[in-house]
DSSP file (Angstrom, degrees, kcal/mol; ACC not computed):
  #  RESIDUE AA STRUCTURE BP1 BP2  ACC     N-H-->O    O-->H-N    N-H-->O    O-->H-N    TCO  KAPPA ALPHA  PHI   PSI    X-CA   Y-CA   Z-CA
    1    1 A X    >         0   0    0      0, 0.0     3,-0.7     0, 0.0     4,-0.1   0.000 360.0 360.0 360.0 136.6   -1.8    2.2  -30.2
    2    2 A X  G >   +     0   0    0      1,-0.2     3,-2.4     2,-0.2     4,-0.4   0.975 360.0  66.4 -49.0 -60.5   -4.3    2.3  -33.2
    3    3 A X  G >  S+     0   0    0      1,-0.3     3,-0.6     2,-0.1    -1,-0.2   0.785 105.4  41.7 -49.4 -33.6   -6.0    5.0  -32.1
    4    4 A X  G <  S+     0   0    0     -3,-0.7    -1,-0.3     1,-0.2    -2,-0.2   0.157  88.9  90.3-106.5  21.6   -2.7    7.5  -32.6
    5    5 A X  G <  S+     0   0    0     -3,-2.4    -1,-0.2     1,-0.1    -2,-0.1   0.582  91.3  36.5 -76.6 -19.0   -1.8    6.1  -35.7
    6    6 A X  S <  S+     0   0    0     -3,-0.6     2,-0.4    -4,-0.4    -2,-0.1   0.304  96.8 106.1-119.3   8.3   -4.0    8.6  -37.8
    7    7 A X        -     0   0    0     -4,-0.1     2,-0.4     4,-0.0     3,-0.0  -0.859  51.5-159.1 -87.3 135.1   -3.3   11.6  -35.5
    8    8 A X     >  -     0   0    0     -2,-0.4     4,-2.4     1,-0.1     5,-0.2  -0.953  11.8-174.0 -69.7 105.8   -0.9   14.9  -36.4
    9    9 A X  H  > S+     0   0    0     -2,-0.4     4,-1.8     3,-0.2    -1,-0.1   0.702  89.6  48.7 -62.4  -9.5    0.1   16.6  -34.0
   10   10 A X  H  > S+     0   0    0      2,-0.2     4,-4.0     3,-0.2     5,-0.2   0.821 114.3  48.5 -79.0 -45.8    1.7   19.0  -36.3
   11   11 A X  H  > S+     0   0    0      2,-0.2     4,-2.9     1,-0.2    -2,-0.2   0.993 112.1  51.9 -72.6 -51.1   -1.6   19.1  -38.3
   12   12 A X  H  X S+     0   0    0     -4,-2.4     4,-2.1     1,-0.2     3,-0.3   0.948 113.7  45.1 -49.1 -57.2   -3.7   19.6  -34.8
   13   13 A X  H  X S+     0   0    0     -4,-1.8     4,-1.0     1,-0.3    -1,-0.2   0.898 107.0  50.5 -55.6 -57.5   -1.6   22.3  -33.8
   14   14 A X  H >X S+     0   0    0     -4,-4.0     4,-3.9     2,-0.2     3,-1.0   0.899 112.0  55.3 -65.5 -16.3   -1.5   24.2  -36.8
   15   15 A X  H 3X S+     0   0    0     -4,-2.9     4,-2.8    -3,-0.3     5,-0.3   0.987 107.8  53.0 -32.1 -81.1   -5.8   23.8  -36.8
   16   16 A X  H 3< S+     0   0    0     -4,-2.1     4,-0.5     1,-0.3    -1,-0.2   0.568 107.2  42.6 -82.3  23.7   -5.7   25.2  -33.9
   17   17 A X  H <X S+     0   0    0     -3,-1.0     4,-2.0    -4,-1.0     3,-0.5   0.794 109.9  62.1 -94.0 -40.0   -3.7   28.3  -34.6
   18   18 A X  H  X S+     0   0    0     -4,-3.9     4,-1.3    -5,-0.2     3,-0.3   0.974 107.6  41.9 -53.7 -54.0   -5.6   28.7  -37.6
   19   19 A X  H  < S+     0   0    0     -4,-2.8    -1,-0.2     1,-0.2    -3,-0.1   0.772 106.4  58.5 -64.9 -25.4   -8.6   29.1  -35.8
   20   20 A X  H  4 S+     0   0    0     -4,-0.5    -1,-0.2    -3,-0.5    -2,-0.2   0.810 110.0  54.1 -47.6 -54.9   -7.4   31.2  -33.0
   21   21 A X  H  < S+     0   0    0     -4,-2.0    -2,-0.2    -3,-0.3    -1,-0.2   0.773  81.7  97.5 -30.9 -50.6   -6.6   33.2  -35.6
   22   22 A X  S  < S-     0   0    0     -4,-1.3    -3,-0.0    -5,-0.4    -4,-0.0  -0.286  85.1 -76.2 -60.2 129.8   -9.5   33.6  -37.4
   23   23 A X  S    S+     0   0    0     -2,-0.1     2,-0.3     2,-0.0    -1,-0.1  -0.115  82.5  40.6 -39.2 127.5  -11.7   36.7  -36.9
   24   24 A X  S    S-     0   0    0     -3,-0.1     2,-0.7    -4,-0.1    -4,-0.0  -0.957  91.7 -32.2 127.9-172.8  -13.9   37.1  -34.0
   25   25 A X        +     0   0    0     -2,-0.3     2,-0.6     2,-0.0    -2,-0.0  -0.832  50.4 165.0 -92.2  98.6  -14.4   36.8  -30.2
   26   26 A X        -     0   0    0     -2,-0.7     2,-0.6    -6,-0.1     3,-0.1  -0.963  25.7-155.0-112.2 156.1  -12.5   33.6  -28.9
   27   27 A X    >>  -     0   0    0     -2,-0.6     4,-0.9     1,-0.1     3,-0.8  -0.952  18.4-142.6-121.3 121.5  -12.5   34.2  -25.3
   28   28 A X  H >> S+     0   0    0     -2,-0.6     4,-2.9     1,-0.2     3,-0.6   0.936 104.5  63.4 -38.4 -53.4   -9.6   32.5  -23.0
   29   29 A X  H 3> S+     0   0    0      1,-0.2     4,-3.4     2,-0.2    -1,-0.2   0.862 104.4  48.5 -24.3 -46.6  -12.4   31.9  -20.2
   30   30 A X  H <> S+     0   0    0     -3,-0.8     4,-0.8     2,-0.2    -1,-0.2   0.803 111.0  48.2 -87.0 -30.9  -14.1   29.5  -22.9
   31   31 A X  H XX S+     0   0    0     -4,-0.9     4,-2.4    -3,-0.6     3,-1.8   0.997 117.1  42.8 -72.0 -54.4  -10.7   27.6  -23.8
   32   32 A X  H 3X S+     0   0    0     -4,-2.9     4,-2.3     2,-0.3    -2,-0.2   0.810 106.7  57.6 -59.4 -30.5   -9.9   27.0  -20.0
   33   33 A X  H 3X S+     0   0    0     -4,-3.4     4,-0.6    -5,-0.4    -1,-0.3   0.876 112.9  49.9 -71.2 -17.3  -13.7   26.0  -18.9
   34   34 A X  H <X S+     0   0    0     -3,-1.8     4,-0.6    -4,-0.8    -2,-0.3   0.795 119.1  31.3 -85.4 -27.1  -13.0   23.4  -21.6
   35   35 A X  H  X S+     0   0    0     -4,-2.4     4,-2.0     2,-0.1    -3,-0.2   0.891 104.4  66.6 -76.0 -43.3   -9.7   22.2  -20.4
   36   36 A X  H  X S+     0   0    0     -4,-2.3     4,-1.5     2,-0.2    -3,-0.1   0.805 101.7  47.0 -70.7 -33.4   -9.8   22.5  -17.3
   37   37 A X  H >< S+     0   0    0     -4,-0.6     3,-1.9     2,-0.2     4,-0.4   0.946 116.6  50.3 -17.3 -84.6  -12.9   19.5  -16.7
   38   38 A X  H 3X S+     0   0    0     -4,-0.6     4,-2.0     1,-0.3     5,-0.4   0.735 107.8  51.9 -60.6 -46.4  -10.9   17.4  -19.0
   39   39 A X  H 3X S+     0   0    0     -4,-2.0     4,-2.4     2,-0.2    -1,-0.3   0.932 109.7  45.8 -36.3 -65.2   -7.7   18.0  -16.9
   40   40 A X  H <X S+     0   0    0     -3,-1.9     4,-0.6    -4,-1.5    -2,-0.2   0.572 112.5  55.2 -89.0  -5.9   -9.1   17.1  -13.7
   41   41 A X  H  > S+     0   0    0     -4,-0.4     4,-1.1    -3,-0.3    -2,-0.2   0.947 113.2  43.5 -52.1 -78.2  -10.7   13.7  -15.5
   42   42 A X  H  X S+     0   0    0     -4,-2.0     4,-0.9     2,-0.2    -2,-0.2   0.815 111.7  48.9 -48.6 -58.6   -7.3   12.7  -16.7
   43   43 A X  H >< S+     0   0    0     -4,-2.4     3,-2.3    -5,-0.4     2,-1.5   0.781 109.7  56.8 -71.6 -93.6   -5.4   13.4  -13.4
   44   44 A X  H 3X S+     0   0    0     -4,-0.6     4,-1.2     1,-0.3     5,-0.2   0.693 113.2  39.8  -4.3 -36.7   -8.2   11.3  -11.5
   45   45 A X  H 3< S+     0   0    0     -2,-1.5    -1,-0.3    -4,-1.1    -2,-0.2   0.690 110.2  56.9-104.3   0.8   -7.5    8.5  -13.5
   46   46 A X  T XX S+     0   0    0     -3,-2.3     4,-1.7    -4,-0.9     3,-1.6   0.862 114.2  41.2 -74.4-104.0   -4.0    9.1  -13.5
   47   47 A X  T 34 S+     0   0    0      1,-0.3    -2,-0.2     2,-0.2    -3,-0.1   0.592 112.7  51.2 -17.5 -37.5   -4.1    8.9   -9.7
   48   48 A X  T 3X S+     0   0    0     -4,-1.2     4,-1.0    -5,-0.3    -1,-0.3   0.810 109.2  51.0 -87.5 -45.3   -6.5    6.0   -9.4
   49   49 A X  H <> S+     0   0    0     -3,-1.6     4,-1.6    -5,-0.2    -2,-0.2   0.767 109.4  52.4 -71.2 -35.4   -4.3    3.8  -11.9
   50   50 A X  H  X S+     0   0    0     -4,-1.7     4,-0.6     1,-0.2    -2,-0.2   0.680 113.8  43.7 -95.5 -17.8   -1.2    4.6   -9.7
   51   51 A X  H  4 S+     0   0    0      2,-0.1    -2,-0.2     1,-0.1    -1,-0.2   0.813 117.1  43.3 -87.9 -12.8   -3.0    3.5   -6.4
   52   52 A X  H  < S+     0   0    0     -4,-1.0    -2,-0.2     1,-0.2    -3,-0.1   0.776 106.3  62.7 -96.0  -9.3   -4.4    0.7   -7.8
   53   53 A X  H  < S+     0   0    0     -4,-1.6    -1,-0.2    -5,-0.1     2,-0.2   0.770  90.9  81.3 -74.7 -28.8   -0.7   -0.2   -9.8
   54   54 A X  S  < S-     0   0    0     -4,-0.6     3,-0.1     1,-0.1     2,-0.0  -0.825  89.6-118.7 -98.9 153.0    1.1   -0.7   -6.1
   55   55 A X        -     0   0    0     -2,-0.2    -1,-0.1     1,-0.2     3,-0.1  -0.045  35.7 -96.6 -68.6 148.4    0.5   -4.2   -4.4
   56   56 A X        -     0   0    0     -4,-0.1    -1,-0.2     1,-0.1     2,-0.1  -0.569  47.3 -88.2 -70.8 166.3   -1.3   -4.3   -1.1
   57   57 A X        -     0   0    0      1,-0.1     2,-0.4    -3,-0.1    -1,-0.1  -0.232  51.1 -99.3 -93.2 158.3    0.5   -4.5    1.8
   58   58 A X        -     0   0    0     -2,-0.1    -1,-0.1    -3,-0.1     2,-0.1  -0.807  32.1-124.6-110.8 145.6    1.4   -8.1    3.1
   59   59 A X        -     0   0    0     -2,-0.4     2,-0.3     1,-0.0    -1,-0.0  -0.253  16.9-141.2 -76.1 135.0   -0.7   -9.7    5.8
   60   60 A X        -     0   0    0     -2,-0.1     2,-0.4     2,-0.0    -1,-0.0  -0.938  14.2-168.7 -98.1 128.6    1.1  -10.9    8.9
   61   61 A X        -     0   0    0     -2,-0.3     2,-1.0     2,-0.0    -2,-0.0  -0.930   1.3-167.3-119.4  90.9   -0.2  -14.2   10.2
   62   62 A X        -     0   0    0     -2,-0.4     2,-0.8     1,-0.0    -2,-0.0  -0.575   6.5-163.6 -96.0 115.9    1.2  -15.0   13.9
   63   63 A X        -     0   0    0     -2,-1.0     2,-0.1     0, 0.0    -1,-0.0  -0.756  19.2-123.3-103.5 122.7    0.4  -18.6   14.8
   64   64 A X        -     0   0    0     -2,-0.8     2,-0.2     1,-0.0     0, 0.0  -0.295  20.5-159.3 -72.9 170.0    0.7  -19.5   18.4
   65   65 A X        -     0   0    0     -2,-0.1     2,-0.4     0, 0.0    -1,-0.0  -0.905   3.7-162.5-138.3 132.3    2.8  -21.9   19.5
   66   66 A X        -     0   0    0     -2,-0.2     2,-0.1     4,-0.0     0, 0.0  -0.791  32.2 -98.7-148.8 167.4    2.7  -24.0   23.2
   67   67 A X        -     0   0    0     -2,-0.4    -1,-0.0     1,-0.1     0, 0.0  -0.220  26.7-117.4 -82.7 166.4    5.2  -26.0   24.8
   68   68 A X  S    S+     0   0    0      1,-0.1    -1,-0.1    -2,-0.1     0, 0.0   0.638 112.6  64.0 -46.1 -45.8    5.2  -29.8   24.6
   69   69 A X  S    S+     0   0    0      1,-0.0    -1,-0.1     2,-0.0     0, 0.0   0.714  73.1 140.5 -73.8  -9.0    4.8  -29.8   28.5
   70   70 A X        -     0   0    0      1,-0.1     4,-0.1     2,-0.1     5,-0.1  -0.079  47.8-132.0 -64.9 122.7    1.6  -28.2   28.3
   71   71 A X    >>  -     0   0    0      2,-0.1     4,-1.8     1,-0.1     3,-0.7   0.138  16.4-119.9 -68.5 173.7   -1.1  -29.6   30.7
   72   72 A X  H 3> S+     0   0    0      1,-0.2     4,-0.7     2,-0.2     5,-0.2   0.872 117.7  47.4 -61.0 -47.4   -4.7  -30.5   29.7
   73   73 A X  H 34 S+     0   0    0      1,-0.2    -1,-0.2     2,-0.2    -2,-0.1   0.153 103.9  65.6 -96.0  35.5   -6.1  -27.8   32.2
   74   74 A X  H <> S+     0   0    0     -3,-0.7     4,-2.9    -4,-0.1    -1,-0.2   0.574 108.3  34.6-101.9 -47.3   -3.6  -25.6   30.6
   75   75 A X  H  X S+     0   0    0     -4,-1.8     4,-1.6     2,-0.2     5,-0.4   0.956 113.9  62.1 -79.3 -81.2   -5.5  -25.8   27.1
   76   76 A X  H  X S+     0   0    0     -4,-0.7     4,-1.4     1,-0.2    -1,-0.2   0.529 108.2  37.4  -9.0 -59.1   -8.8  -26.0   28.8
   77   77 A X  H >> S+     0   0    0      2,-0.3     3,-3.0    -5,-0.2     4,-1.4   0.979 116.1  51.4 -61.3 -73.2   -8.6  -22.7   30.4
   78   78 A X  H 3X S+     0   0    0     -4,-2.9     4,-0.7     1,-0.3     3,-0.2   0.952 116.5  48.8 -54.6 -35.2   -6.7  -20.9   27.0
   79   79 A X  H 3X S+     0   0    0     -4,-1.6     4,-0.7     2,-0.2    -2,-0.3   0.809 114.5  45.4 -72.9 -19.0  -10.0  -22.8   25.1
   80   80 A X  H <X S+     0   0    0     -3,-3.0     4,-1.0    -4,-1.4    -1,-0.2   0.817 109.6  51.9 -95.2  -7.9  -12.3  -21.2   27.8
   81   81 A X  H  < S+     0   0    0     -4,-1.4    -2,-0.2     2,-0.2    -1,-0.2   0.420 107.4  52.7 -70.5 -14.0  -10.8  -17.8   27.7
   82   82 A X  H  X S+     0   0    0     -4,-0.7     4,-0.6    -5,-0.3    -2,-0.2   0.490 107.1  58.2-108.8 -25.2  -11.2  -17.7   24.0
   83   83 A X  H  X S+     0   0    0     -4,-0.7     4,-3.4     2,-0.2     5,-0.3   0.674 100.2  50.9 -68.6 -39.1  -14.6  -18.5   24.5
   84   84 A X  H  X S+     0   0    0     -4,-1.0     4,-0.8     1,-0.2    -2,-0.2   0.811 110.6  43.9 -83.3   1.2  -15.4  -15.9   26.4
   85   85 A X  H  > S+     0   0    0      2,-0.2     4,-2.7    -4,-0.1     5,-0.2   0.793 112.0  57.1 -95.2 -35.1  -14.1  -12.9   24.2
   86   86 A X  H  X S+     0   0    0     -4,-0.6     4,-7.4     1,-0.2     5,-0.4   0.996 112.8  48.1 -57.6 -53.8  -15.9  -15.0   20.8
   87   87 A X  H  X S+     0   0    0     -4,-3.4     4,-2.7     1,-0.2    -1,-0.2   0.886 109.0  46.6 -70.5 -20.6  -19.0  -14.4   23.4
   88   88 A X  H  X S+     0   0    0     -4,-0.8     4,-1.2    -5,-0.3    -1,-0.2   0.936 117.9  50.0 -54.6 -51.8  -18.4  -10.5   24.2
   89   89 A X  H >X S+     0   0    0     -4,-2.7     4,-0.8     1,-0.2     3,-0.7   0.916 109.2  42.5 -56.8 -45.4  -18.0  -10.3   20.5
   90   90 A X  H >X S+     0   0    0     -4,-7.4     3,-2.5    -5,-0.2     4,-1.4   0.997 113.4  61.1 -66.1 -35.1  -21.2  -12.1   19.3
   91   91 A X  H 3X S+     0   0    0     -4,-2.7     4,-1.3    -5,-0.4    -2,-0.2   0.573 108.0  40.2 -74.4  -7.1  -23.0  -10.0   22.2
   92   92 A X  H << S+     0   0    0     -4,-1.2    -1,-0.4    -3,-0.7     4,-0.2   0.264 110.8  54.5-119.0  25.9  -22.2   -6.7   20.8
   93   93 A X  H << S+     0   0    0     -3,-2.5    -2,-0.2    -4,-0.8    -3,-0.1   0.303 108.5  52.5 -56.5 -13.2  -22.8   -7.8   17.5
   94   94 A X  H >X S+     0   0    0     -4,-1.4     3,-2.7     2,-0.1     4,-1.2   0.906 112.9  43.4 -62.9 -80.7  -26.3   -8.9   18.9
   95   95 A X  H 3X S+     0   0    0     -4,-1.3     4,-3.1     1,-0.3     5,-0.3   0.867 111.0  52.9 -59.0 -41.7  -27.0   -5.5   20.4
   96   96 A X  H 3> S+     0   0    0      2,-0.2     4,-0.6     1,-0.2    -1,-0.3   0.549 108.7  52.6 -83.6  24.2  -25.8   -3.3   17.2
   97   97 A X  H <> S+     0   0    0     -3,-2.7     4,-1.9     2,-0.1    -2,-0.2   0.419 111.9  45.4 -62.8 -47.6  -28.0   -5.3   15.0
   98   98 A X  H >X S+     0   0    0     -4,-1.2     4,-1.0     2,-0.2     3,-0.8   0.994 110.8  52.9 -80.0 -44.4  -30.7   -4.5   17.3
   99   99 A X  H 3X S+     0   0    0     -4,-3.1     4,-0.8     1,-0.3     5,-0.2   0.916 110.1  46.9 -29.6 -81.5  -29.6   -1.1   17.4
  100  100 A X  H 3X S+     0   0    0     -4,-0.6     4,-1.3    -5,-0.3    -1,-0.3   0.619 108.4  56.8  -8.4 -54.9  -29.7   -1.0   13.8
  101  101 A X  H X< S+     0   0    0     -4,-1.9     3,-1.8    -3,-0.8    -2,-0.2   0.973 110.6  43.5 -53.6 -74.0  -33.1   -2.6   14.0
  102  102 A X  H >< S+     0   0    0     -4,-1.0     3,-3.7     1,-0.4     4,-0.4   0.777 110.2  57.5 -32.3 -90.9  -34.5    0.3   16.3
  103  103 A X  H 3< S+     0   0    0     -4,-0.8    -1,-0.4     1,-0.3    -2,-0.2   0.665 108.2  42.1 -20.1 -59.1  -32.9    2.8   14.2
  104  104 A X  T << S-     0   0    0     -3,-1.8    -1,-0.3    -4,-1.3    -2,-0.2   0.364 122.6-104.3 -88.8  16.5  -34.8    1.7   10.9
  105  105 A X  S <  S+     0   0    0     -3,-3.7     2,-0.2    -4,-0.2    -3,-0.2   0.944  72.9 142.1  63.0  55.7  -38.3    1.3   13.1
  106  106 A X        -     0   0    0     -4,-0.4     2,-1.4    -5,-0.2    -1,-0.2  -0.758  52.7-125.3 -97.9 153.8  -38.4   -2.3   13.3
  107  107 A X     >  +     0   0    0     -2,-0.2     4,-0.8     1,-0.2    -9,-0.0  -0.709  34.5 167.4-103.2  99.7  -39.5   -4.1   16.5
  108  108 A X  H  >  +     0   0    0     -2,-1.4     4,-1.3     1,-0.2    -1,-0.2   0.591  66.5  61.8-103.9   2.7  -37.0   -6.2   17.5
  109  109 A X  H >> S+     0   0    0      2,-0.2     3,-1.6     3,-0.2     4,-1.5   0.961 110.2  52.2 -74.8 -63.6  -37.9   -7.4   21.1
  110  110 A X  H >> S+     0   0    0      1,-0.3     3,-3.5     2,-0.2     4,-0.6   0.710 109.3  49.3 -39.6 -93.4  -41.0   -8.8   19.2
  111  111 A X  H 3X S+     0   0    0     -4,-0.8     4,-2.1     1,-0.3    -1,-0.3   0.234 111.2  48.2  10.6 -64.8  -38.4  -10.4   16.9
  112  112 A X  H <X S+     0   0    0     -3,-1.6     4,-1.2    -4,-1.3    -1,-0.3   0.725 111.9  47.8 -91.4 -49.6  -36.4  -11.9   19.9
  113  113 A X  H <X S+     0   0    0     -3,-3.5     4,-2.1    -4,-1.5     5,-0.3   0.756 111.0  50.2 -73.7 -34.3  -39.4  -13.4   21.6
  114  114 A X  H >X S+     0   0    0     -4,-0.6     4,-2.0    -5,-0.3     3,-0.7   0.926 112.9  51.7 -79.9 -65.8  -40.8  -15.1   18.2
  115  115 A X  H 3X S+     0   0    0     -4,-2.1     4,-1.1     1,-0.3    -1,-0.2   0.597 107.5  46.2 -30.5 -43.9  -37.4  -16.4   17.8
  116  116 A X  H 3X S+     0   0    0     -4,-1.2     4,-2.8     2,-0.2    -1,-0.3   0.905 113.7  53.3 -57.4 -50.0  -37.0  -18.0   21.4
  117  117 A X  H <X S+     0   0    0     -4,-2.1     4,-1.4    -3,-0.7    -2,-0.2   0.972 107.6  45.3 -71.1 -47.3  -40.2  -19.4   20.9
  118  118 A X  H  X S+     0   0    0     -4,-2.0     4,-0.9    -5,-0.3    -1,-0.3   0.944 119.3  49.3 -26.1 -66.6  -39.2  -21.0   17.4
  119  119 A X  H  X S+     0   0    0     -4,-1.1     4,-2.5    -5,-0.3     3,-0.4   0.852 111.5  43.3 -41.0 -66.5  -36.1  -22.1   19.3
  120  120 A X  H >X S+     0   0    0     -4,-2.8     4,-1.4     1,-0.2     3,-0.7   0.909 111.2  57.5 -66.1 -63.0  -37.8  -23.4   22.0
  121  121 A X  H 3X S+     0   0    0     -4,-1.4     4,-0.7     2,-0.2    -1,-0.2   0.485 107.0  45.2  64.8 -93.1  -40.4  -25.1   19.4
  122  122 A X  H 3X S+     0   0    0     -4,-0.9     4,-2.6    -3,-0.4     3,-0.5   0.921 116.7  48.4 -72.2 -46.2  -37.8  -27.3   17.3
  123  123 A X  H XX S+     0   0    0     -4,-2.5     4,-1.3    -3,-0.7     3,-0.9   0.961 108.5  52.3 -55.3 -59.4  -35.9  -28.6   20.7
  124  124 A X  H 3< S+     0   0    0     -4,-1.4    -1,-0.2     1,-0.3    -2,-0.2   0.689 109.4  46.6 -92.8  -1.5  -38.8  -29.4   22.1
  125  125 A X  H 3< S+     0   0    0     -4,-0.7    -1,-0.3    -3,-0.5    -2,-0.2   0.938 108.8  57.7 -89.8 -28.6  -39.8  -31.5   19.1
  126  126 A X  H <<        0   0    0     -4,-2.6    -2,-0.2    -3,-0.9    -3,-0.1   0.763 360.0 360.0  21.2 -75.8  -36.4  -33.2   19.0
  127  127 A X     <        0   0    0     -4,-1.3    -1,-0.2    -5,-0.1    -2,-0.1   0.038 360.0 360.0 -78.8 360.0  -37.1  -34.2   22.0
């Protein structure tokens, strides 16, 4: 790296014995409230670099599979069962969106009523 091409360690170290040295109050407290910050910087980013260095875990994809013999009101049925868990899902994604609404003091039965009426509205100009 450039940056450690014009550093001593030899030189740092003896600096900082010279100064250690040197007459006065150096207080341990004062070295360690300065290290220790810089320490717990270092290891964070240390840490953070070593989660972010291993690869995610790999995704399993299972794709069904049906016999050849398989009737028409065999797939009908597996396509209306699959509709009716898609609708459980959108319907309590409805209601904890309205939750939500509630929670942040919004009115959302208004909401729900202007909407139908929108709905109804565009069909019935369609039409």
């Amino acid at each position: 790296m450039a940056f450690f091409k014009d550093v001593s360690f030899k030189n740092a170290g003896a600096d900082f014995i010279g100064f250690i040295r040197t007459p006065g109050h150096h207080s341990p407290w004062l070295f360690l409230a300065a290290c220790v910050p810089t320490a717990i910087i270092i290891y964070t980013f240390y840490l953070d670099a070593m989660e972010k260095a291993t690869p995610p875990p790999r995704e399993i994809i299972y794709i069904e599979s049906w016999p050849a013999s398989r009737s028409i009101e065999d797939s009908k049925a597996a396509i209306t069962e699959r509709q009716k868990i898609k609708d459980k899902m959108i319907a309590r994604e409805k209601e904890a969106y309205k939750a939500f609404g509630r929670a942040v003091g919004m009115d959302v039965d208004r909401i729900e009523r202007e909407a139908r009426a929108e709905q109804a509205g565009t069909k019935g100009a369609e039409k």
